[in-house]
C-alpha positions as CSV (number, residue, x, y, z in Angstrom):
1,X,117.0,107.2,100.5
2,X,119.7,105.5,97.8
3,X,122.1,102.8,98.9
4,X,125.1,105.0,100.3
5,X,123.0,106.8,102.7
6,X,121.5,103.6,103.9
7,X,124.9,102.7,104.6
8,X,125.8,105.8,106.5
9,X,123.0,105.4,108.7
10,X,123.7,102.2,109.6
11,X,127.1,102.9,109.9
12,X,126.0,105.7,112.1
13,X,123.9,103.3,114.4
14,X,126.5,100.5,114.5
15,X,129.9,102.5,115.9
16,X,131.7,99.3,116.2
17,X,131.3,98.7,112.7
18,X,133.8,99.7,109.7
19,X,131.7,101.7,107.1
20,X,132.9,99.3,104.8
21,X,131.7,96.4,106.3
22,X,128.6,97.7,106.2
23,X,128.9,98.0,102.8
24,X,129.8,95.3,102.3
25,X,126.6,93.6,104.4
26,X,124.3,95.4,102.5
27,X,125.7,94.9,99.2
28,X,125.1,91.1,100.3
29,X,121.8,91.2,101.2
30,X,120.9,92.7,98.1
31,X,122.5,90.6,96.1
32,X,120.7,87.5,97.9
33,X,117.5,89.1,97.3
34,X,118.4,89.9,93.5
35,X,119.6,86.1,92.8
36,X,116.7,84.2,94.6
37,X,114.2,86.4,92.6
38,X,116.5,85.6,89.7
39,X,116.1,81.6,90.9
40,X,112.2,82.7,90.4
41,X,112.0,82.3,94.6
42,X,109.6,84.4,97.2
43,X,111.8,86.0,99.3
44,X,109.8,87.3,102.6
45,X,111.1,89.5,105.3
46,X,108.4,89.3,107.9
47,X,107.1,92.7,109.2
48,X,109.0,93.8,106.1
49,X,107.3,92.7,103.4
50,X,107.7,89.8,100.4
51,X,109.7,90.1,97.0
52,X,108.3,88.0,94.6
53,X,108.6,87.6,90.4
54,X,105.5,88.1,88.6
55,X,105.5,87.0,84.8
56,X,104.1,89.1,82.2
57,X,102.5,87.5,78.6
58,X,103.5,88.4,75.8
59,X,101.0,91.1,74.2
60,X,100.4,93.5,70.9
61,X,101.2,97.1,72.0
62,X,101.5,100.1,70.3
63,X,103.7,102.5,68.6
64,X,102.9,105.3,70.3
65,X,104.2,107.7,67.7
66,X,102.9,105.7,64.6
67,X,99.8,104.0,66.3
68,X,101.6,100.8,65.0
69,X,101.3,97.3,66.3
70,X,104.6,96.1,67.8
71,X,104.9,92.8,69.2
72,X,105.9,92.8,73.4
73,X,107.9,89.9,74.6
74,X,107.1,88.3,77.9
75,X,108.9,89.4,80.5
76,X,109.9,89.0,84.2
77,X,109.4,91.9,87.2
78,X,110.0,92.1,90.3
79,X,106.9,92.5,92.4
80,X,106.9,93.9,96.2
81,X,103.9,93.8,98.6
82,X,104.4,95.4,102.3
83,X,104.0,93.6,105.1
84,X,101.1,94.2,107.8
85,X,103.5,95.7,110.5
86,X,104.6,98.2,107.9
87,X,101.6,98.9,106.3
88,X,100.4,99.9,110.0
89,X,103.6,101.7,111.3
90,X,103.3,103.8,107.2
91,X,99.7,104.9,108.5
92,X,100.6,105.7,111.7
93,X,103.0,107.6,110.4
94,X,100.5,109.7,108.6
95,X,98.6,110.3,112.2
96,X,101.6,111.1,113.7
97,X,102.8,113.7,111.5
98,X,99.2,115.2,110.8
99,X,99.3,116.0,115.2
100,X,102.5,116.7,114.9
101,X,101.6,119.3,112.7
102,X,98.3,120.7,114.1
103,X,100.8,120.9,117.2
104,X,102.8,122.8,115.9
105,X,100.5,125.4,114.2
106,X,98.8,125.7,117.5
107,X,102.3,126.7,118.9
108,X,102.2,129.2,116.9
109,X,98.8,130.5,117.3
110,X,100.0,130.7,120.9
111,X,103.1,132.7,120.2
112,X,100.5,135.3,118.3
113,X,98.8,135.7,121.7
114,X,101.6,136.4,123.7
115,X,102.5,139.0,121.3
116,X,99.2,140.9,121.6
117,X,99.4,141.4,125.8
């Protein structure tokens, strides 16, 4: 899902809300996210998950075309790590969809035996 269809959904779900608004709400929360990680702060939606910075050290990598050493700068990234609640509704998820789809293929196995009477 990108950003604008985010938007449209929750557009979708909140009728008394201008799409733009909307926009403009989640352009916000973004952007709060974005500077507090900038700050170097945690930022943790519980259930959600936590956005955090991780720092890298500076290191020797390689060329990978000339096998040369070239020297890597340290750097900043962002780092995300779930949450329990959607760690657990992801792999029910999985559950779900795997009956979901033995269902359905039973369905059909059931259709095939209404055709042979």
């Amino acid at each position: 899902m990108i950003k604008s269809e985010l938007v449209a959904r929750l557009a979708q779900a909140n009728p008394h809300l201008y799409q733009r608004d909307v926009e403009r709400i989640v352009s916000t929360i973004f952007d709060e996210i974005s500077a507090a990680l900038a700050r170097g702060d945690r930022v943790e939606l519980r259930g959600f998950g936590a956005f955090s910075v991780k720092n890298r050290p500076a290191r020797t990598g390689r060329n990978p075309r000339t096998g040369e050493p070239v020297h890597v700068e340290e750097k900043s990234v962002p780092f995300f790590k779930t949450g329990k609640e959607l760690r657990e509704r992801l792999n029910n998820a999985d559950i779900a969809d795997d009956k979901l789809m033995n269902h359905d293929d039973n369905d059909d196995n059931d259709d095939n035996d209404d055709n042979d009477d």
